[in-house]
C-alpha atoms as one frame of an Amber mdcrd trajectory, in Angstrom:
protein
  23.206-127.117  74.304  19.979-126.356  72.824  17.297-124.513  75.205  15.094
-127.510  75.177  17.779-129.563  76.159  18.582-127.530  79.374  15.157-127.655
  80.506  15.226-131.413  79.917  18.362-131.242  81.911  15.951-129.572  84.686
  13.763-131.920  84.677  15.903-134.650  84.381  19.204-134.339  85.684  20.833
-135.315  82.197  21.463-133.503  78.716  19.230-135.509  76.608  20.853-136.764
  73.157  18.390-136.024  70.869  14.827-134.023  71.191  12.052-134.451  68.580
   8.880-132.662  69.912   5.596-133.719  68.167   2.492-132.051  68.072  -0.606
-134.965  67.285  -2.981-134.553  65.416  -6.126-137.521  65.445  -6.919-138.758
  62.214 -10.413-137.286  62.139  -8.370-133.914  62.669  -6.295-134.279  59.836
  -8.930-135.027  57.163 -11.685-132.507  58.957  -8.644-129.816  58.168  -6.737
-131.312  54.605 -10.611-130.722  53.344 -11.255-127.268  54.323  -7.628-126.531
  53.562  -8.499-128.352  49.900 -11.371-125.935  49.852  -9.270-122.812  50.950
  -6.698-123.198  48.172  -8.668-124.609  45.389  -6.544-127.934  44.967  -3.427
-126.202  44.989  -0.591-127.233  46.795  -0.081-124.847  49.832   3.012-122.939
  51.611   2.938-121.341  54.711   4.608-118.298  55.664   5.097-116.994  59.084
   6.112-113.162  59.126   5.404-112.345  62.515   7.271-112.462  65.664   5.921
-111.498  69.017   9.881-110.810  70.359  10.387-107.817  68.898  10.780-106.308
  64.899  14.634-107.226  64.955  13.424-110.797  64.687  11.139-110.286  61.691
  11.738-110.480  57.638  11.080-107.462  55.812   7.560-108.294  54.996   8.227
-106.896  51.417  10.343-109.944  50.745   7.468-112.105  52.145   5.445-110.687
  49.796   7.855-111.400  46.787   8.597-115.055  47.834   4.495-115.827  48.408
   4.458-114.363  44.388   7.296-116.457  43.254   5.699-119.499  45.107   2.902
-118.326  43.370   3.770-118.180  40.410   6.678-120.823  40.126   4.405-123.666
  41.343   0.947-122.312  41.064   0.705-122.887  45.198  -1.505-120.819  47.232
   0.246-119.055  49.777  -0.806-118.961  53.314   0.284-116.408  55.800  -0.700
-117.405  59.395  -0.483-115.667  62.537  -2.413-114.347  65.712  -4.942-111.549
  64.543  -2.365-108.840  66.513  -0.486-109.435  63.073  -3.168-108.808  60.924
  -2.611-106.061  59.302   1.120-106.748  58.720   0.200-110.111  57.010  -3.148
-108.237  55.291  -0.528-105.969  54.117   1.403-108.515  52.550  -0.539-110.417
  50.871  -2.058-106.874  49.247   1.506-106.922  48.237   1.818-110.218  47.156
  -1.291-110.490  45.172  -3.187-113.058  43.625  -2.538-117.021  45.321  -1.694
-115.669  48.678  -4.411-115.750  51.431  -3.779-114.099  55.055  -5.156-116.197
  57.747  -4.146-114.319  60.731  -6.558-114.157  63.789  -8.897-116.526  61.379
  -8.021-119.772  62.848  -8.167-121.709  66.192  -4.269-123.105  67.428  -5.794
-126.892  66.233  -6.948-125.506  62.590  -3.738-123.644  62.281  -2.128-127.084
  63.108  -3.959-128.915  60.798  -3.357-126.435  58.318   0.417-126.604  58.915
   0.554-130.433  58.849  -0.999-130.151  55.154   1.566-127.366  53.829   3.849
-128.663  52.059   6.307-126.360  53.856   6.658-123.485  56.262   9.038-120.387
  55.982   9.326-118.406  59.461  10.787-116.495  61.180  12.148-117.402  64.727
   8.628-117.807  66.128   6.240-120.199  67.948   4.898-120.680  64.126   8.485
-122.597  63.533   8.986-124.712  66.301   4.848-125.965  66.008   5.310-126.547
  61.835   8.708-128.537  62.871   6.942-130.396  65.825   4.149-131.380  63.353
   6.736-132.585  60.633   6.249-130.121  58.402   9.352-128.948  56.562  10.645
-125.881  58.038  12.639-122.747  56.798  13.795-120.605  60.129  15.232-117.501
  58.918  17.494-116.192  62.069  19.506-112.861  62.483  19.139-111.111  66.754
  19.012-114.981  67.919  21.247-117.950  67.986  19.302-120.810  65.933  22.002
-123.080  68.324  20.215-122.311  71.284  16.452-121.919  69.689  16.127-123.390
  66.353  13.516-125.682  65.226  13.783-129.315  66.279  12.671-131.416  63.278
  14.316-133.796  60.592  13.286-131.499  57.773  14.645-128.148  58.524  16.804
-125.220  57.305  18.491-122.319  58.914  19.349-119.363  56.860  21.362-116.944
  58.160  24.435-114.608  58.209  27.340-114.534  60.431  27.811-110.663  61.769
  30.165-109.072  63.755  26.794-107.733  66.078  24.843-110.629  65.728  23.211
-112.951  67.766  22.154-109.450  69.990  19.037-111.306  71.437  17.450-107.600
  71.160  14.028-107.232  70.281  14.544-103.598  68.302  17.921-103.313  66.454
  20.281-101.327  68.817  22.676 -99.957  65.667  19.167 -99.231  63.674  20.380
-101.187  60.471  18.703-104.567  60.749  21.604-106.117  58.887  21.277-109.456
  60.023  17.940-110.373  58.180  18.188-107.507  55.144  21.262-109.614  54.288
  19.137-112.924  54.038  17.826-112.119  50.148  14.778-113.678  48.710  16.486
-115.211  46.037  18.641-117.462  48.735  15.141-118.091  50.552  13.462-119.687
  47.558  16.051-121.677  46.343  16.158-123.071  49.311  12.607-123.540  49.733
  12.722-124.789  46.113  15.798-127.563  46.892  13.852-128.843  49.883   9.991
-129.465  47.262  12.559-131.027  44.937  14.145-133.624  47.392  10.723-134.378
  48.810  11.352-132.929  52.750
């Protein structure tokens, strides 16, 4: 069972069939943020990418393939990239998008939690790793890429209609360790960025 669905269990004394958390968002909120957002990227259609993780660094990306899927995004569909997170990850994400270049904007530490949900409800879709970043861009119906390696996306993937799970089935993996314990970080240098945007790219094409 998914870990929502045991604390529903908790709470309720059954396994609950289905979960679909939502996150609202009041009109006014939606149009107060689509316009700054509008202002932010220029017109451009946006994509959000979450490369932090507050687990641990087993959990994360290498941020040097977050930096060369925000300049294919960028330069594919002429979308401005946005990399959110809390300002702790600031220079990580500053670092990317130094990386990345021009049409990808860090916003970590920039936003409150309701701007960075109105921002997310306006993307046209999130890559993540397994972070809070995921599960709020899935609970606000956002489509959702959750790239998994030390954790089990079974037990704490996002719960949405429109999401993806990438990852790769290793002999030491799920771990649930927040530093690799063999040192190799296998389980998310094997997810490529070539596999990531195609993916991305399949889920702008069929609209979710």
């Amino acid at each position: 069972a998914h870990q929502a669905q045991r604390y529903a269990f908790l709470l309720n004394g059954a396994f609950p069939e289905s979960l679909r958390p939502v996150i609202f968002l009041s009109e006014a909120e939606r149009q107060t943020y689509g316009e700054k957002l509008c202002a932010l990227a220029e017109s451009r259609p946006c994509i959000a990418l979450a490369a932090g993780a507050a687990y641990g660094s087993a959990k994360r990306w290498l941020p040097e393939r977050f930096a060369a899927l925000a300049r294919h995004c960028a330069q594919e569909w002429d979308a401005r990239v946005l990399l959110l997170g809390s300002a702790q990850e600031a220079p990580l994400l500053e670092w990317i998008q130094e990386q990345a270049g021009e049409g990808t904007l860090s916003l970590a530490g920039k936003t409150t939690l309701r701007e960075m949900y109105g921002y997310l409800h306006h993307c046209r879709a999130v890559v993540a790793n397994d972070s809070g970043l995921m599960h709020c861009a899935a609970a606000l119906g956002t489509p959702v890429i959750g790239l998994f390696g030390p954790t089990n996306s079974r037990d704490t993937g996002p719960l949405g209609e429109s999401v993806r799970i990438i990852h790769h089935d290793l002999p030491c993996a799920p771990c649930f360790q927040r530093e690799c314990p063999l040192g190799h970080q296998d389980c998310m240098k094997k997810i490529n960025v070539d596999e990531v945007f195609q993916t991305l790219a399949e889920m702008l094409e069929a609209g979710h």
